[in-house]
C-alpha positions as CSV (number, residue, x, y, z in Angstrom):
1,X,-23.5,-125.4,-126.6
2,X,-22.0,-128.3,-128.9
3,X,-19.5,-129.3,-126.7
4,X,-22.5,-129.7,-123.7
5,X,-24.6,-132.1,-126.1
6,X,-21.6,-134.6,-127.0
7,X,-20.8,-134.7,-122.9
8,X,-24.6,-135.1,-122.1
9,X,-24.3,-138.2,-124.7
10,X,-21.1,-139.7,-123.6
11,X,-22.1,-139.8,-120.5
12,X,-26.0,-141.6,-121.2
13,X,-23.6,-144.0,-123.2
14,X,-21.9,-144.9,-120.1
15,X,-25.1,-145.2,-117.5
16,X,-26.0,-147.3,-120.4
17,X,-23.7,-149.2,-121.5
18,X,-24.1,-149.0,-125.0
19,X,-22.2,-151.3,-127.1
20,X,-20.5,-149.0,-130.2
21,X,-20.9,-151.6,-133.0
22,X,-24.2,-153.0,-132.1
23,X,-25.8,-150.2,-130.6
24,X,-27.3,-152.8,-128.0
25,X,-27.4,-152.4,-124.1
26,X,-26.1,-154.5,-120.8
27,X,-27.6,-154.5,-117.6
28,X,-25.6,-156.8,-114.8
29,X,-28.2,-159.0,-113.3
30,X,-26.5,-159.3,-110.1
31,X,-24.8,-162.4,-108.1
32,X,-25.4,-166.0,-109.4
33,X,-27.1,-168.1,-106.9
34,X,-25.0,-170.9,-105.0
35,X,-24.8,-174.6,-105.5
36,X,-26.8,-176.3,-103.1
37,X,-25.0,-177.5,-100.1
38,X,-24.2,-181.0,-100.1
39,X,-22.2,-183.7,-97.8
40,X,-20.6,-185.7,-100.6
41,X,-18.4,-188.7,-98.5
42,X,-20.5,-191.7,-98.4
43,X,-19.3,-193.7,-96.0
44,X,-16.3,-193.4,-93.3
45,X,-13.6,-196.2,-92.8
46,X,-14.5,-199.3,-90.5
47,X,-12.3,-199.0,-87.8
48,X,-10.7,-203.2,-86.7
49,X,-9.5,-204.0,-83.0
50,X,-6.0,-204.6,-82.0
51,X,-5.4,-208.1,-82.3
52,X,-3.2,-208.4,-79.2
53,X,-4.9,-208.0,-75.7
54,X,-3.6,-205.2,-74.1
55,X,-2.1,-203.4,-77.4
56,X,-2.5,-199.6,-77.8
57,X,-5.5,-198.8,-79.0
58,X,-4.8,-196.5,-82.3
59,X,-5.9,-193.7,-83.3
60,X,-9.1,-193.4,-86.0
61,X,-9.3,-191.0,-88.1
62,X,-12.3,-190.0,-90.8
63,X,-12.6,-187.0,-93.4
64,X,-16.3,-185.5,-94.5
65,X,-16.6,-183.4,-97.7
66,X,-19.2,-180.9,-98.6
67,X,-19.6,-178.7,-101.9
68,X,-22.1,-175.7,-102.5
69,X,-23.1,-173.3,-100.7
70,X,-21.8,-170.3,-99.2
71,X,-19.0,-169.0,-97.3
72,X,-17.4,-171.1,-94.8
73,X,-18.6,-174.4,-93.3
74,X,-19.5,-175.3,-89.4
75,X,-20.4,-179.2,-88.5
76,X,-22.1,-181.1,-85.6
77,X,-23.1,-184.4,-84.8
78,X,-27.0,-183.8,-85.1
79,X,-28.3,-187.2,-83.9
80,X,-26.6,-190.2,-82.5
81,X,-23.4,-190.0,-80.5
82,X,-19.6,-191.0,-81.7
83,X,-17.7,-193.1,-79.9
84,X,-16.6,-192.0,-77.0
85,X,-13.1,-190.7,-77.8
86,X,-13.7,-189.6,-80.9
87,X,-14.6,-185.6,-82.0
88,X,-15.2,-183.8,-85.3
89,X,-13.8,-180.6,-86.1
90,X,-16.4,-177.7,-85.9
91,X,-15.1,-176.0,-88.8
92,X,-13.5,-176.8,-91.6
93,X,-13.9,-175.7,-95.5
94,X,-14.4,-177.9,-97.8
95,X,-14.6,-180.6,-95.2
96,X,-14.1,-181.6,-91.6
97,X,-12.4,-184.6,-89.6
98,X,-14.1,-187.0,-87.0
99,X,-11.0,-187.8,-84.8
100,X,-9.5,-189.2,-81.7
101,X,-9.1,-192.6,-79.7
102,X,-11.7,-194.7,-79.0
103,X,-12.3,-195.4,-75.1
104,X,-14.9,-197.8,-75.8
105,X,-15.0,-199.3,-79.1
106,X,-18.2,-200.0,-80.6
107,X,-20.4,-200.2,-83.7
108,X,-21.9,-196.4,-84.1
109,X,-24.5,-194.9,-86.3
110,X,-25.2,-191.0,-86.2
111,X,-25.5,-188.1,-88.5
112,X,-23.5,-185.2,-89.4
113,X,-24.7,-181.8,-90.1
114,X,-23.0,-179.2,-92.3
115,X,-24.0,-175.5,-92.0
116,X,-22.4,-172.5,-94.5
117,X,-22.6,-168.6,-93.9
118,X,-26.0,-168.5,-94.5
119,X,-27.1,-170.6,-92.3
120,X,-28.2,-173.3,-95.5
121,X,-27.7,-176.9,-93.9
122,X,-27.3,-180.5,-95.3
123,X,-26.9,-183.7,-93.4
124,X,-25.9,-187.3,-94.0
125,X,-25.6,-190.3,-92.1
126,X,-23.1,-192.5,-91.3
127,X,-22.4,-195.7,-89.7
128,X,-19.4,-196.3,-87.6
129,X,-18.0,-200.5,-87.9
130,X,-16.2,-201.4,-85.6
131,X,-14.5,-205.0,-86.0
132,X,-12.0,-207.4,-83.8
133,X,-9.4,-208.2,-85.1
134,X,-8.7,-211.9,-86.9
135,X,-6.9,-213.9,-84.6
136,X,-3.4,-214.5,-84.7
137,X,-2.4,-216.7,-87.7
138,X,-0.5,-219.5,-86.6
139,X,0.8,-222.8,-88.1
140,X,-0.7,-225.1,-85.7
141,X,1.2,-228.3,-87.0
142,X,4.4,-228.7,-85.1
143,X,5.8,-231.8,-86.4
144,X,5.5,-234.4,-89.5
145,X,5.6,-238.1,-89.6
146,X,8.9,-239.7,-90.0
147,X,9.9,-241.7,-93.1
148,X,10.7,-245.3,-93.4
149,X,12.9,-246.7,-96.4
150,X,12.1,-250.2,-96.8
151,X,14.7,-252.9,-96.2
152,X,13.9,-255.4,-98.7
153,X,15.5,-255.9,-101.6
154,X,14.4,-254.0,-104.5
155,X,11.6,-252.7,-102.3
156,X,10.0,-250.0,-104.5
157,X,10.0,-246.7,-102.5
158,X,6.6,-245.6,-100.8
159,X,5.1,-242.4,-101.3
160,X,5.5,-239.5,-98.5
161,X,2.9,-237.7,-97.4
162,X,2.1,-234.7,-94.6
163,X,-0.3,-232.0,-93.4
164,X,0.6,-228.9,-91.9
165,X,-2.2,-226.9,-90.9
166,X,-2.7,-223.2,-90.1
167,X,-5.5,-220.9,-88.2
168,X,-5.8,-217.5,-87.8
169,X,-4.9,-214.6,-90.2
170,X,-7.2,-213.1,-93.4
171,X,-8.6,-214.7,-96.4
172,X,-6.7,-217.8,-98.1
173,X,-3.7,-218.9,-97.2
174,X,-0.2,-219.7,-99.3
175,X,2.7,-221.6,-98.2
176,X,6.8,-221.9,-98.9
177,X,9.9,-223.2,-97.9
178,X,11.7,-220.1,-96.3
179,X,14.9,-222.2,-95.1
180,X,16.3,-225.1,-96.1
181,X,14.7,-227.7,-98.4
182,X,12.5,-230.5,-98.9
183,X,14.4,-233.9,-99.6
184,X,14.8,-234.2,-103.4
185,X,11.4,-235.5,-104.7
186,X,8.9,-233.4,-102.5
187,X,7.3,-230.6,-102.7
188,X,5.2,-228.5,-101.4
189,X,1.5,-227.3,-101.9
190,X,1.6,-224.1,-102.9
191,X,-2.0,-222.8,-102.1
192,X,-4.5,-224.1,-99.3
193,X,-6.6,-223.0,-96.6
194,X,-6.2,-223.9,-94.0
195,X,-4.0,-226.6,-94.8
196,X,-0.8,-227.6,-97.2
197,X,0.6,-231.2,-97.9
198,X,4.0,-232.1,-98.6
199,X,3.9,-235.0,-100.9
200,X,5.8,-236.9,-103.5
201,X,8.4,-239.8,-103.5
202,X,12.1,-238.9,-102.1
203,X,14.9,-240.3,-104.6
204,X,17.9,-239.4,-102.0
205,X,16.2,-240.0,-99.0
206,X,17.7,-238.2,-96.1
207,X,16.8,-236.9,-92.6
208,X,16.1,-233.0,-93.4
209,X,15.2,-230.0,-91.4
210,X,13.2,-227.1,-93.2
211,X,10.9,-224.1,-92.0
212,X,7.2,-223.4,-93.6
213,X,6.1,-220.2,-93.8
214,X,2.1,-219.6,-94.4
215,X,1.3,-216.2,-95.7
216,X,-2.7,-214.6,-95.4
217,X,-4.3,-212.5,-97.7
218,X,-3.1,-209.2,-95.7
219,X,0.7,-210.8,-96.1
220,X,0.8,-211.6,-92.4
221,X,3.3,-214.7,-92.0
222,X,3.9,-217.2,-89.6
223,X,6.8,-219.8,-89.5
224,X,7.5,-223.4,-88.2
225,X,10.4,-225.3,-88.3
226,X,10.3,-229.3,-89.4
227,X,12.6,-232.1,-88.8
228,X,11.7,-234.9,-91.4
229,X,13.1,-237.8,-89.9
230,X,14.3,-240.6,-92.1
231,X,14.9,-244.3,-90.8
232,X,16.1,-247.6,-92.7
233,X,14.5,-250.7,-91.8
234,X,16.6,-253.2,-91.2
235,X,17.6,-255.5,-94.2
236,X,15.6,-259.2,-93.5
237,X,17.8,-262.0,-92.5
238,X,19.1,-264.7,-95.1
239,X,16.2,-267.0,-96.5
240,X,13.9,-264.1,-96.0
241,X,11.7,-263.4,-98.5
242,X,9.7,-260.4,-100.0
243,X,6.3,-260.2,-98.6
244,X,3.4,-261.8,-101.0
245,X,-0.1,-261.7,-102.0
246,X,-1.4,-264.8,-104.4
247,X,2.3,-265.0,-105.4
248,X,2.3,-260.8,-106.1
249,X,5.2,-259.1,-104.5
250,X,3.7,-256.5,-102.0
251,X,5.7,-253.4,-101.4
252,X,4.4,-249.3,-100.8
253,X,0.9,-248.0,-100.5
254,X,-1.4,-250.9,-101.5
255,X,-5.1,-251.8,-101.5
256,X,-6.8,-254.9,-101.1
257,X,-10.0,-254.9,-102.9
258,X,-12.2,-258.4,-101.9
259,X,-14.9,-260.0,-103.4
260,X,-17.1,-261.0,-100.4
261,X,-20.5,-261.7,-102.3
262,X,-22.7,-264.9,-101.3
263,X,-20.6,-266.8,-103.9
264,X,-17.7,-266.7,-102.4
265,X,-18.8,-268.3,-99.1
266,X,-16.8,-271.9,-97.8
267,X,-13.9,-272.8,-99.3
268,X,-13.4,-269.6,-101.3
269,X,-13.8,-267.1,-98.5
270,X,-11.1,-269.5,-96.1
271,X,-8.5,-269.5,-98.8
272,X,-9.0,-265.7,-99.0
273,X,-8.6,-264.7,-95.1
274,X,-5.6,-267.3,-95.3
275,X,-3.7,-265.5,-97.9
276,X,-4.7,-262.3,-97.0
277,X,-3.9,-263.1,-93.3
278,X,-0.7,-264.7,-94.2
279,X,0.4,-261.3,-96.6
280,X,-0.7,-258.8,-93.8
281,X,1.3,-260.3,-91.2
282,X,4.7,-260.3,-93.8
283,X,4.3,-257.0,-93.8
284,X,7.1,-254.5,-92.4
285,X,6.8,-250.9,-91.1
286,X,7.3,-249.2,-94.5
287,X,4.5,-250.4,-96.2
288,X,1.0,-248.8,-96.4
289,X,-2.2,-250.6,-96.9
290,X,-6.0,-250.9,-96.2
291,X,-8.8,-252.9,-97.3
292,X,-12.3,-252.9,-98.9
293,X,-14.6,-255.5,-99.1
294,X,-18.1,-255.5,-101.6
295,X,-21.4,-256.8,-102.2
296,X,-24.7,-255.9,-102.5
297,X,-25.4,-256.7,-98.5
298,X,-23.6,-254.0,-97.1
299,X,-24.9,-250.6,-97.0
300,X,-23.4,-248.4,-100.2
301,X,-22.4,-251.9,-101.3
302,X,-18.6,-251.2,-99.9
303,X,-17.3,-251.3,-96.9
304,X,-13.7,-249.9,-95.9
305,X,-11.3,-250.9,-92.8
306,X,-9.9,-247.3,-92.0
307,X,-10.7,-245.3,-95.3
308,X,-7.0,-244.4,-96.1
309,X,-4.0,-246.3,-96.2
310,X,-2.2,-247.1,-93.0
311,X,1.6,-248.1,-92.1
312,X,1.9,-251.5,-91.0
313,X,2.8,-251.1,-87.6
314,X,2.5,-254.1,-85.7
315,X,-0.7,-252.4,-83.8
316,X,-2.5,-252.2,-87.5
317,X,-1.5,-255.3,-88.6
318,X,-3.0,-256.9,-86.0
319,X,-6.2,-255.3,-85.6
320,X,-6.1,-255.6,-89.9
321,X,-5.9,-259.5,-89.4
322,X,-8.8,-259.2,-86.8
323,X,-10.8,-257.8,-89.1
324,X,-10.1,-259.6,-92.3
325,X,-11.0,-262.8,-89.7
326,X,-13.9,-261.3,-88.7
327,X,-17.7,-260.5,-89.3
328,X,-16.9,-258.1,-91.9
329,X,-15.4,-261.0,-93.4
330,X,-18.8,-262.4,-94.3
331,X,-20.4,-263.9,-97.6
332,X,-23.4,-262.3,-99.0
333,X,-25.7,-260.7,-101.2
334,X,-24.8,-260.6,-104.8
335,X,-21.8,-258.9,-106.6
336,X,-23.5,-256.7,-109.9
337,X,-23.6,-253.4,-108.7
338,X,-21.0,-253.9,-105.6
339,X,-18.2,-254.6,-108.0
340,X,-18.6,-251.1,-109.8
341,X,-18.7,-249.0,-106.9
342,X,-15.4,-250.5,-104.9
343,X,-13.5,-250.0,-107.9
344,X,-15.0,-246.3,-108.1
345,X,-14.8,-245.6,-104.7
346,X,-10.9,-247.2,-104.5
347,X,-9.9,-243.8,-106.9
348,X,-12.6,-241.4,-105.8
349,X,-11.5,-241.7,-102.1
350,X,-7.9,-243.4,-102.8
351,X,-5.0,-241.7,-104.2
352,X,-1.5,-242.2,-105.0
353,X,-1.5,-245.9,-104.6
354,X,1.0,-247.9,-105.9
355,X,-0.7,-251.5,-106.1
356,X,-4.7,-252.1,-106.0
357,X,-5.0,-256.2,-105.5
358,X,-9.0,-257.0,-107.0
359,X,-10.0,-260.4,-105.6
360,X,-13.0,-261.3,-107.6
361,X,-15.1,-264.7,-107.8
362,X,-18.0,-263.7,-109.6
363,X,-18.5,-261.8,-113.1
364,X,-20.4,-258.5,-112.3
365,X,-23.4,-257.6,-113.6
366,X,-21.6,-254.1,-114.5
367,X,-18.8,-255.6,-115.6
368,X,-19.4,-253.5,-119.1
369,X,-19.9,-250.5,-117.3
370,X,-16.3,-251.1,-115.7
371,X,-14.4,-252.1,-118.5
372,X,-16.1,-248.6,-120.1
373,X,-14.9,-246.2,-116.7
374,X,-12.4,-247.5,-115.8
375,X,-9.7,-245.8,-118.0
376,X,-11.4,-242.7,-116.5
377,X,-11.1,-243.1,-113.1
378,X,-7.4,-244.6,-113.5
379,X,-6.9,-241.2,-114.9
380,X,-6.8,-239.7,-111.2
381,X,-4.2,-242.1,-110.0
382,X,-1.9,-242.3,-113.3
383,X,0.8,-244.3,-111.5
384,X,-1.2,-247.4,-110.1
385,X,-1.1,-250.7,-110.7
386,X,-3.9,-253.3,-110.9
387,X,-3.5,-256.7,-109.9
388,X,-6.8,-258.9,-110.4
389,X,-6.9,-262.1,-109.2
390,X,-9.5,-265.1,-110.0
391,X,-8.8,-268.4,-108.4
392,X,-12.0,-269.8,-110.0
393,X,-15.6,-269.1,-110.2
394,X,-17.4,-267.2,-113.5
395,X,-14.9,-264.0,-113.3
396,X,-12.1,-265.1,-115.4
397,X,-13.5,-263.4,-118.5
398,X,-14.0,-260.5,-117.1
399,X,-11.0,-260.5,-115.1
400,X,-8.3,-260.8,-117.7
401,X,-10.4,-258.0,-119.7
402,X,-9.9,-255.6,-117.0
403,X,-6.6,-256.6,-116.6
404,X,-5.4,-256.1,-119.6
405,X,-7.4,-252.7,-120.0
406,X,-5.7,-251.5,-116.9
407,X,-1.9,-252.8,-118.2
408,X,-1.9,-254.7,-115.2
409,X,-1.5,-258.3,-114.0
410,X,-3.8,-261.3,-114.1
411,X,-3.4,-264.2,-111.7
412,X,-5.5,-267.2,-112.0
């Protein structure tokens, strides 16, 4: 009878599940219930065009994630349409791929739907970009000006400068030398979009060929070979003399900066367009120049000729003389504020000039307000000189004050 009660109790411990050292019982409480079902991608890749016409079109490609639920996973397209070309994979656990090759590219939106084994469903939606492609970068520049070393004696060497321009490609753009080199004294912009500049003053100058390479923000390159020609101009007969302006020996990139207020009309306005006239026409084809004229009259109180320096080709020189003879060559209105802003306005839109000639007649109103700027704008073109030149008139104060503040020259 004992050994019937100890087997009734073993097994009541066991339906029970008693737990010896507490004395406490366990009762399963069955299966945990399943995360809920969720798509987790957010978005699907942007699909871009092939940039040549008639490339292959490639293939595209997209994977969708879910978590949670149950069992395995089924998908469909639920609203919208893809692309024609393209599929998803009806099954797939944890996640499905849309697929194939677009017949008709295009811009899509639609939703997916993902279903598990017990028929619990999510959805998301998802918009398809499609993009053409950037066009083909290309350095659109195919050659550079030639180079003219000056044949006067002790001529000082001009500045070179040239643009090469790109289109095309990704994002900004950088630029090299991939084969051969610059002559020595150039160089080359590293960084801009969508042009570089080759600048600087050649020390050995030399005709040189080179190739440029731009490179966009995706690393796509193009190349362009360049030929910088170099030419020597002819060394002036005996007796000839170096080209002058008031006596000042012109040579380079220069800028003739004229006092044209209402004092300076008759005689002072002749001699002017005589020695100005005289000095343009001296010129040779390795000098750069233009001119600006001031006073209150004109509108913005300066007036340019072409707005950059120019070579003196026989074509600019004359149609410079033209001009310097003609009605922009008139006296008027008052110099006070006109004086400031030519000076301003020959380093905000100027640089790398070698000489800057000031004819002045009349003391500006501003001349205070110059003599205080001017040290900052010369800041921006470090290497130029300042010639200023007063042949009479209430300026000569002012003049050798500005002068001398610039480390320049004064000519009375």
């Amino acid at each position: 009878m004992r050994y019937l009660v100890c087997a009734a109790l073993l097994a009541l411990l066991a339906v029970t599940g008693c737990d010896r050292g507490t004395g406490a019982s366990s009762v399963s409480s069955g299966s945990a219930t399943p995360a809920p079902l969720t798509i987790t991608t957010a978005s699907i890749p942007g699909f871009v065009m092939p940039a040549a016409t008639g490339s292959p079109m490639p293939a595209y490609t997209a994977t969708i994630s879910a978590t949670g639920g149950t069992g395995t996973y089924s998908w469909s397209i639920v609203a919208g349409t893809l692309p024609a070309g393209l599929s998803i994979a009806p099954t797939g656990t944890p996640a499905t791929t849309i697929s194939g090759t677009m017949t008709s590219p295009a811009t899509t939106s639609f939703t997916v739907q993902v279903t598990d084994s017990a028929a619990a469903t999510a959805t998301r939606a998802y918009t398809l970009v499609v993009t053409a492609a950037p066009a083909t970068l290309t350095i659109t520049t195919t050659t550079i000006p030639d180079f003219t070393v000056p044949g006067w004696p002790g001529a000082t060497m001009p500045s070179y400068s040239a643009t090469i321009s790109a289109t095309g490609g990704t994002g900004t753009y950088s630029w090299s030398i991939v084969a051969g080199t610059l002559p020595a004294g150039l160089s080359i912009a590293p960084t801009g979009t969508p042009d570089t500049t080759i600048t600087g003053t050649m020390t050995s100058p030399a005709t040189t060929s080179f190739t440029v390479q731009v490179t966009d923000s995706a690393f796509t390159t193009a190349t362009m070979a360049y030929t910088l020609v170099v030419n020597y101009a002819p060394t002036p007969p005996p007796g000839s003399t170096t080209p002058v302006y008031f006596g000042q020996p012109l040579a380079g990139r220069m800028l003739f900066i004229c006092d044209m207020s209402a004092a300076t009309a008759g005689q002072p306005l002749a001699n002017l367009q005589t020695e100005l006239t005289a000095a343009l026409n001296s010129l040779t084809g390795s000098e750069e120049f233009d001119i600006l004229v001031y006073n209150e009259a004109i509108s913005g109180f300066v007036s340019a000729l072409w707005g950059a320096p120019q070579q003196a080709t026989a074509g600019n020189v004359t149609a410079a003389v033209n001009w310097v003879n003609g009605p922009s060559f008139t006296a008027a209105g008052g110099v006070d504020y006109a004086c400031y802003k030519a000076l301003q306005t020959s380093f905000t839109n100027y640089t790398n000039i070698d000489t800057a000639f000031l004819y002045t007649w009349s003391t500006p109103g501003d001349g205070s307000a110059i003599l205080a700027d001017y040290p900052g704008w010369a800041a921006s073109d470090p290497n130029r000189q300042l010639t200023v030149i007063c042949k009479g008139g209430s300026a000569p104060t002012f003049a050798q004050q500005l002068a001398a503040l610039a480390g320049g020259t004064y000519v009375p």
